[in-house]
Structure formats: C-alpha cells, structure tokens
C-alpha positions in Angstrom: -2.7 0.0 -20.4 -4.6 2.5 -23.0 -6.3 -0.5 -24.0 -7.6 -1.2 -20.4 -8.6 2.5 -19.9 -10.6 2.0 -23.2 -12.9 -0.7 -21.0 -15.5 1.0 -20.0 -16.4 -0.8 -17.0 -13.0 -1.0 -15.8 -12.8 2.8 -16.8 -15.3 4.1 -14.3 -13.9 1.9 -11.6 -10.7 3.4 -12.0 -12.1 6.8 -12.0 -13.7 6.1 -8.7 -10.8 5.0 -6.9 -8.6 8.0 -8.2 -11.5 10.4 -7.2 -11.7 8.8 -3.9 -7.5 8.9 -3.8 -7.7 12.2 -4.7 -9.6 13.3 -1.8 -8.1 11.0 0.9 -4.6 12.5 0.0 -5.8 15.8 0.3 -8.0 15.6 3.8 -4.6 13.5 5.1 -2.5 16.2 5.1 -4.9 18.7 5.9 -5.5 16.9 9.4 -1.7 16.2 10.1 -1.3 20.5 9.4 -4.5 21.1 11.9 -3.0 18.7 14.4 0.5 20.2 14.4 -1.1 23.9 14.6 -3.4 22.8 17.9 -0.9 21.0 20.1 3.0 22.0 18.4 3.1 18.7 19.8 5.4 16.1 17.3 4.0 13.1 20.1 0.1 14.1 18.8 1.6 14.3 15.2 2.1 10.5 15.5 -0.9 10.0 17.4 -2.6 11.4 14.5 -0.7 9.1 12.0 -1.6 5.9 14.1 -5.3 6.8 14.1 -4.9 7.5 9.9 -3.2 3.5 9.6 -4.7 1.8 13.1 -8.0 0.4 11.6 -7.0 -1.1 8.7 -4.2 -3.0 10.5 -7.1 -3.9 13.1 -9.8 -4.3 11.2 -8.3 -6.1 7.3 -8.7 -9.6 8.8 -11.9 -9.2 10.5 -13.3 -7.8 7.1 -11.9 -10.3 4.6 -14.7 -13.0 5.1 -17.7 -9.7 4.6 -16.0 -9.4 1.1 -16.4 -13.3 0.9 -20.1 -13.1 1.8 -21.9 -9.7 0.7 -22.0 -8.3 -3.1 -18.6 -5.7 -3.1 -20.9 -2.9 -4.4 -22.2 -3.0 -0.4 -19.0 -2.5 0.9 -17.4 0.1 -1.2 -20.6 2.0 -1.8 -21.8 1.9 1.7 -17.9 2.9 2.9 -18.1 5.7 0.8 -21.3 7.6 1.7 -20.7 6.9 5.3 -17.4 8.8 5.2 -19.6 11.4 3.5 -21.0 12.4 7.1 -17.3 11.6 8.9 -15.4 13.9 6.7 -18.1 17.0 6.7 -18.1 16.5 10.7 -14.8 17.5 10.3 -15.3 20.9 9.5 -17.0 21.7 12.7 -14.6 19.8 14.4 -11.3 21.2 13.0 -10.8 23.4 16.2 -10.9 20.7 18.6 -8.0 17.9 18.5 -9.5 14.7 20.0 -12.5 14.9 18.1 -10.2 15.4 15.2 -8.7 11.7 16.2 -12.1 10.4 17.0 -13.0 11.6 13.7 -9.4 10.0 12.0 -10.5 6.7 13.0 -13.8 6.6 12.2 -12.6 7.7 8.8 -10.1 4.8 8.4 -12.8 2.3 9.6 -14.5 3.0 6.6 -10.9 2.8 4.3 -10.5 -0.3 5.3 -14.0 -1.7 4.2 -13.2 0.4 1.0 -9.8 -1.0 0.7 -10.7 -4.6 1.1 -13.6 -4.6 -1.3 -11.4 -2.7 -3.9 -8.3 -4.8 -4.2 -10.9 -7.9 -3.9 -13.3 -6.6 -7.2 -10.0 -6.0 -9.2 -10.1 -9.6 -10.9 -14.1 -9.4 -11.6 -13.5 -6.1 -12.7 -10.6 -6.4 -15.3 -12.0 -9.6 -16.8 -9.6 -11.8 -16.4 -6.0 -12.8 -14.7 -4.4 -11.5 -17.9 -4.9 -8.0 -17.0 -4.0 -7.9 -13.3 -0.8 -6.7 -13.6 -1.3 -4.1 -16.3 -4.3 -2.8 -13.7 -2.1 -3.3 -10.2 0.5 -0.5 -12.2 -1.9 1.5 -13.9 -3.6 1.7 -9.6 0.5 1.9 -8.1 1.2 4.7 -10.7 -2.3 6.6 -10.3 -1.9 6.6 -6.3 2.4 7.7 -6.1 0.5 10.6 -8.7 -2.2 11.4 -6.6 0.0 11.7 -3.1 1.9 14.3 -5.1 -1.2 16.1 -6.7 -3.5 16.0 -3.4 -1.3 17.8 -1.0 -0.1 20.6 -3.5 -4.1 21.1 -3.5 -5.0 21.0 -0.3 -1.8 23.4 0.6 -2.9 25.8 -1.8 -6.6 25.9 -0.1 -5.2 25.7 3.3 -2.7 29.2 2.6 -5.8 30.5 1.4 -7.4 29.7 4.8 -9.9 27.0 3.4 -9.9 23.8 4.9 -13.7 23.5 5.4 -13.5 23.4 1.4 -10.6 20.8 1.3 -13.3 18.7 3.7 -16.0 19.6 1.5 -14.0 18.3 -1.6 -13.3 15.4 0.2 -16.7 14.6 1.0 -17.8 15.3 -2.6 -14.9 12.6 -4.2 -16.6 10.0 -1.9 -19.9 10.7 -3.5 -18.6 10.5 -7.4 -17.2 7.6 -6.2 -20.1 5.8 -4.3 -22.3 6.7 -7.6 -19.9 5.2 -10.5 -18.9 2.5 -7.9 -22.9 1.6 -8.1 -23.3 1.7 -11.2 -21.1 -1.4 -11.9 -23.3 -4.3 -12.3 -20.5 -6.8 -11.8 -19.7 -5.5 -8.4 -23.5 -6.5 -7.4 -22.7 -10.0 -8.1 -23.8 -12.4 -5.0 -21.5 -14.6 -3.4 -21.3 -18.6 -3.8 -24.3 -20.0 -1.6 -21.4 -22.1 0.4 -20.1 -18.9 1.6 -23.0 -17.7 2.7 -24.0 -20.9 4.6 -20.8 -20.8 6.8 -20.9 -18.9 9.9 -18.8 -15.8 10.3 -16.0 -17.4 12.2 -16.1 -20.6 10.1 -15.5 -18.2 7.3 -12.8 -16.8 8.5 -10.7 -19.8 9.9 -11.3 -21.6 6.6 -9.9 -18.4 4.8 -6.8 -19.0 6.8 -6.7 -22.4 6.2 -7.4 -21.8 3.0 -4.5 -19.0 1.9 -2.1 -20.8 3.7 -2.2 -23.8 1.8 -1.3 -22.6 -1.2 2.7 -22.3 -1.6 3.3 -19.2 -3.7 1.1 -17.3 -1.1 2.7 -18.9 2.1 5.7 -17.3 1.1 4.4 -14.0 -0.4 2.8 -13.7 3.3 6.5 -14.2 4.6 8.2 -12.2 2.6 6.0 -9.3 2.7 6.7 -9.0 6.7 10.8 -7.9 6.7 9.9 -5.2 3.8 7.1 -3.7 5.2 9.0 -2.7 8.1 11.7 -1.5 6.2 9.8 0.5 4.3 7.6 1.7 7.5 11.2 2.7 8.8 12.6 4.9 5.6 8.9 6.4 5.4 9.3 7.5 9.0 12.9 8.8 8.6 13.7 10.2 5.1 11.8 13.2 6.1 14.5 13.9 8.9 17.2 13.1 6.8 16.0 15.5 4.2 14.9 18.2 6.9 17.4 17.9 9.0 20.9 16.7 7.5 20.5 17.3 3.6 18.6 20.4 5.6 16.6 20.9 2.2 14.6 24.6 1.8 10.7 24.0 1.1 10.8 23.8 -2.7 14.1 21.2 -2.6 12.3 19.3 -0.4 8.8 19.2 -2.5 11.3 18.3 -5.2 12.6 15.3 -3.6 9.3 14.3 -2.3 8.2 14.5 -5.9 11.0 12.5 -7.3 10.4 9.5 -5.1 6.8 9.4 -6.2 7.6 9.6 -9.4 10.3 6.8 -9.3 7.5 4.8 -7.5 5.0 5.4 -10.5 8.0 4.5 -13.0 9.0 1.3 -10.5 5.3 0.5 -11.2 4.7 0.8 -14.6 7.5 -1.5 -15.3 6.1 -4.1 -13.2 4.0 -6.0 -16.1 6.8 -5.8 -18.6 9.0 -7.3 -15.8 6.4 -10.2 -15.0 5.6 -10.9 -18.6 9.7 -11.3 -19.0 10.7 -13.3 -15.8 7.4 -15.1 -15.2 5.0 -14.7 -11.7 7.4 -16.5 -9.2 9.1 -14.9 -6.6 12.2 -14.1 -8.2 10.8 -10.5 -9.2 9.5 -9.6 -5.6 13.2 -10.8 -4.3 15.2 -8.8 -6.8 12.9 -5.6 -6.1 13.2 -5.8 -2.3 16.9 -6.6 -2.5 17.1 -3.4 -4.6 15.4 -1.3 -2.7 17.4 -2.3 0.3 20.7 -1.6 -1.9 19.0 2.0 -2.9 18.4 2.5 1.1 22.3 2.0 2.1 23.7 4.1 -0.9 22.3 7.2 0.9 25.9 6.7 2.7 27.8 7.4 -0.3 24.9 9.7 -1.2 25.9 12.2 1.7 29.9 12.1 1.2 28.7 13.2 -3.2 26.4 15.8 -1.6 29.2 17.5 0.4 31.6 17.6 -2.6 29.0 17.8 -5.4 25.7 19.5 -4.3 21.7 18.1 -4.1 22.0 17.0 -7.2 23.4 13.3 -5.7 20.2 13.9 -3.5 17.7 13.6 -6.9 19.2 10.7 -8.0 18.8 8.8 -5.0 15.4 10.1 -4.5 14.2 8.5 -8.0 16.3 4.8 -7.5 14.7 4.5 -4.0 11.6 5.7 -5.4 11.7 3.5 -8.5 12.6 0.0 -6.2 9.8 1.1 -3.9 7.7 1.3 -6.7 8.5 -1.7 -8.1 8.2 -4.6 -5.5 4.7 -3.6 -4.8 3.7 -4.7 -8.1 4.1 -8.7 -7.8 3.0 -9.0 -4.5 -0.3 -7.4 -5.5 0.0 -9.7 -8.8 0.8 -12.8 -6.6 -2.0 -12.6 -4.8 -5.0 -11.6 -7.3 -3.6 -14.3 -9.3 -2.7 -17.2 -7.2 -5.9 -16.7 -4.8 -8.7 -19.1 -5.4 -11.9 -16.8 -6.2 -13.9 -17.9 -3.0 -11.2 -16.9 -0.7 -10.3 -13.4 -2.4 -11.7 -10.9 0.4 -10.2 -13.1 3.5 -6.8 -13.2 1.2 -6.9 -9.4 0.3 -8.0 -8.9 4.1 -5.4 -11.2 5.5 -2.4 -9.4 3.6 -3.5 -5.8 4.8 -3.5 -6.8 8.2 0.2 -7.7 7.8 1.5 -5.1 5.5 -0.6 -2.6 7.8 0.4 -3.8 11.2 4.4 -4.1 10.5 4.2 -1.1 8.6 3.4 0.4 11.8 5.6 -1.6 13.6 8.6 0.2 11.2 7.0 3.7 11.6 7.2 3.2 15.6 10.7 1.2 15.1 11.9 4.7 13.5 12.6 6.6 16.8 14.4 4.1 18.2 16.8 3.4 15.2 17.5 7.3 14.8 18.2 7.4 18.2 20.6 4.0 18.2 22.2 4.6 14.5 21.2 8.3 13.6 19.2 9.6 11.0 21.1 8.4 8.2 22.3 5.1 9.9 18.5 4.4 10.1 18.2 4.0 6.5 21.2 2.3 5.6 21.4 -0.1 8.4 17.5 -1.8 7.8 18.4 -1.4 3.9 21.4 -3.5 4.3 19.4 -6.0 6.6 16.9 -6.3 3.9 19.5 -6.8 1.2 20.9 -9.0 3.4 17.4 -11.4 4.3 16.6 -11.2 0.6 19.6 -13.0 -0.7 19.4 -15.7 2.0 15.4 -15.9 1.1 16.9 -16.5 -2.7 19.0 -19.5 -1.4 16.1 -20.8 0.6 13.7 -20.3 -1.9 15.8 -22.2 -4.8 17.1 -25.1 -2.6 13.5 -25.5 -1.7 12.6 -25.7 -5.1 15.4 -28.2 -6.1 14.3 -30.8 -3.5 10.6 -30.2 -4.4 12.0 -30.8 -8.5 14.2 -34.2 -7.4 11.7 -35.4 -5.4 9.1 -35.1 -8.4 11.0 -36.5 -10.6 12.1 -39.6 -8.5 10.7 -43.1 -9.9 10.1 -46.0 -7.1 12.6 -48.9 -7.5 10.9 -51.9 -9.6 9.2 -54.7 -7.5 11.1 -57.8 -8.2 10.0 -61.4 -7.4 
C-alpha cells in the first residue's frame, strides 16, 4: 500500500478523490441538518436522502458508454467544476427547502459522472491488474475515514453557525480536485476508434451484451442485488436501533457510528491479503456477505448482553458488522476492474452502480416497512439471516455449477470404430 502511495501519479489521484470525499461528506450532512431544521418533517428527511442517491441509480447506466467514448479527464474534471457553481448556489439557497432538493440533485448528477469516470480510470491509473485490490482498500478505507472525519467538521462549523463556509469548503475540494485530476496525462488518453464509431445506443447495448457474457461478472451482477438491499435496510435502521432501543446519548452514539466505520476500513484493508490467499473467485464475496448477514442477526443476542452487561456488547457488534461490511465490498470492486475487458470498463462500472444504487434504495425504502412488520431490531436480524441464508444456497449453486462445468471439460468423445 505505501508502495502505491509512493506512485506519483496514482498519489495525486488519490488525493483528489479524498479531497473531493472530504467535501461531499461534509456538504451531505450539512443539507440533511438544514432540511430537518426547515420542515421538522422526517418525510422531507428522506426526500432529501432520495435526491442525494436518485441520479446515480438513474443516471450509472446511461453514463457507462460516455466513459467508453470521451477521454475520463472530461468527465471527472468537467463534473468537478460544474458542482463548483451547484454547491456555492447553495449558500443563497440554504433558507429555502425545494431549491435545496433542486440543488441535491443537480449535485448528484454530477457524482455520478464523477463516480463513473473514477472507478473506470482505477486500472489505467494503478498500472496494472496487480495493484487493484491494494488501491480498491486503500479507496474503501480512505472513504469509511472520511464519512467519520467530514461530519465532525462540518458539525463543528455548523454549531458555530457557518454553513455558507462548509459550502464554500466544499466548493474549494472540487476545485483541488478538478486541477490534480487534470493534471494526469493518462486520464487524457482517447478512446479506441471502434468506440467512437458506434452510435450511442449501439454502445450501450453492446456494453450489455458485452458484461454479460463473461461468467465471473454474470454472477457478480447477481450476487451483488440481495446484499445491497440488505445493507440499504441495516443503513436505514441501525440508527433507530441505536437512537431508540440501545437509546444511546450523543457521544455513545458518535462512538458507535465511529466503530462501524472503522470496522469497515479494517474489513477493507484485509481485502488484498484475503484475495492474494483464497484467489479472485467468488468464494471471498460469499463468505463476506454470509458474515455480514451472521453479524446482522447477532444484534439479538447483542440486546439480551446489553441488558445484563452494559454498551459495551454494543461496541463489539458495531466493529464485526462494520468489519463484514467492509469487507465484501472489496472483491466485488476487484471482480469487476479485473475481469472487465478494457473497452467495456465505463458501461461495466456504469452498469454495476445502477444496481448497487437502485436496490440500495429499494432497502432504504424497504426499512419502514420491515420496522413496522418485525420492529427495529427484527429488521436487522431478519434480512441478515435471509442473507446468510441465500449465501449458503448461492455456495451450493455456485460449486455444483462449477463441477458440471469441470466433468464436462474433462469428458473425452467415445472412439470411432469401424
């Protein structure tokens, strides 16, 4: 990893992206806290969410063949200054709550560009397929740190009564990041001329075609659907089951919020370890999803500890989820930088974020109505058993599957006799 860091190319790319992090993470909590002070409204709360996450699950797909077709630097440079003028309209704005949304979803138009081109450079800007999963960890770790450090930020300038300045901030990360973002020569490469040749549409039904036909990512794209909406449900409800059951004062609660980001970052840094010891097939993404499912349902023991023991059973719990979260993110991310044919990179990366994006938000909406049908707690442990559950019959499918494919190789036609 230090030995990635000491590439200087790859170094002010990952600079970029964490000052660009940095600021996003900020600006995202101030907006939810201006929301919640204009309306009291917990309705316009997760209207604001849905404008923060609606255009990338819109737009990913739709953007995938542009990252195919148009030098990245255009893309992540162009996303950044325009967000320059969204976020500093903003400050103007800040009294006003539909201009606020307006504003929110302009804003993730131009993520999802940004997000798109980024994960599509990573292979070009490592140098090789070697490195992807030492940079997909070094990225996993740097973001679970920055959703810690932003906030803490932007609620010390908010008590202070600054948010113009957490906007202005905001606005200035996206300008250090547009200039070391253009600085990268390799990001100005030019596509194939094939890919430019194709019409728009053409490009993008052939990028279907195209990642569907290759096995390892067939699955990935199946696998990745159950667990995003798992984890779109225990994003949605472990704040009420910390809030409201554990009933956790501000400082516990920052504690446990900062436990499960750290088990994240730990999740992820053990990811190319992991890969380098049990090889790039699926059997790493099963195990962490089945893990974190098992993490999810020991919140019921959790509880009964917490009643005889204290928070402390709380801590622990927030650091295993945290670490399983962590680390199944890190080989699907691997699978698909690695496995993806260069040509088809943006439509792949843009295909995958409209999934992980869309039934992500199908689990954040699914939240309400499993609180309401299982409670708080039973809307944890319930989809964490479920996943446990699918990911040990995905196993058995996955390895029969195999074991045909394996027989069938190795069969030899019967001789021709005369």
């Amino acid at each position: 990893m230090l030995e990635l860091l000491k590439d200087r190319v790859y170094l002010r790319y990952w600079l970029a992206v964490v000052v660009s992090f940095l600021g996003d993470a900020m600006t995202r909590v101030t907006l939810l806290f201006l929301v919640a002070r204009l309306t009291h409204s917990a309705m316009m709360i997760a209207v604001a969410v849905m404008a923060q996450l609606l255009p990338s699950g819109v737009l990913a797909a739709f953007i995938g063949p542009l990252a195919d077709r148009v030098p990245k630097r255009i893309l992540l440079v162009g996303s950044d200054l325009v967000r320059i003028g969204i976020v500093l309209a903003m400050i103007p704005a800040q009294h006003t709550v539909w201009a606020l949304i307006a504003l929110m979803l302009a804003e993730g138009v131009g993520k999802a560009f940004f997000e798109t081109a980024r994960i599509a450079a990573v292979p070009k800007v490592v140098g090789g397929p070697a490195r992807i999963p030492v940079a997909i960890a070094l990225f996993q770790s740097t973001y679970q740190t920055v959703n810690l450090a932003g906030p803490a930020v932007a609620g010390l300038l908010i008590g202070a009564g600054s948010v113009p300045t957490v906007f202005g901030i905001d606005a200035a990360t996206f300008l250090v990041s547009a200039l070391l973002l253009g600085s990268l020569a390799v990001l100005r490469e030019m596509p194939a001329s094939g890919q430019a040749a194709e019409s728009y549409w053409a490009s993008m039904r052939t990028g279907i075609r195209g990642v569907l036909a290759v096995p390892s990512l067939r699955v990935l794209l199946v696998l990745a659907i159950p667990v995003t909406i798992v984890y779109g449900l225990f994003t949605t409800n472990v704040n009420a089951e910390f809030l409201n059951v554990f009933n956790l004062s501000g400082r516990q609660y920052g504690f446990a919020q900062a436990l499960l980001a750290g088990g994240a970052a730990i999740g992820a840094l053990s990811g190319p370890a992991l890969i380098r010891r049990f090889g790039k097939n699926h059997g790493l993404l099963l195990t962490g999803m089945g893990l974190f499912g098992l993490a999810m349902a020991e919140l019921g023991p959790t509880q009964w500890i917490w009643h005889h023991s204290g928070w402390a059973a709380i801590l622990q719990w927030c650091l295993l989820t945290g670490l399983f979260a962590g680390l199944f993110q890190v080989p699907i991310a691997n699978t698909l930088l690695t496995d993806m044919p260069d040509e088809l990179r943006g439509r792949g990366v843009g295909l995958l974020n409209a999934i992980t994006f869309n039934f992500t938000i199908l689990g954040v909406l699914a939240g309400g109505a499993a609180g309401a049908l299982f409670g708080i707690a039973g809307s944890i442990i319930v989809p964490g058993l479920v996943l446990a559950a699918f990911t040990v019959a995905a196993a058995v499918v996955l390895r029969s599957s195999a074991s045909q494919a394996a027989s069938q190789a190795t069969e030899k036609p019967a001789p021709v006799t005369r």
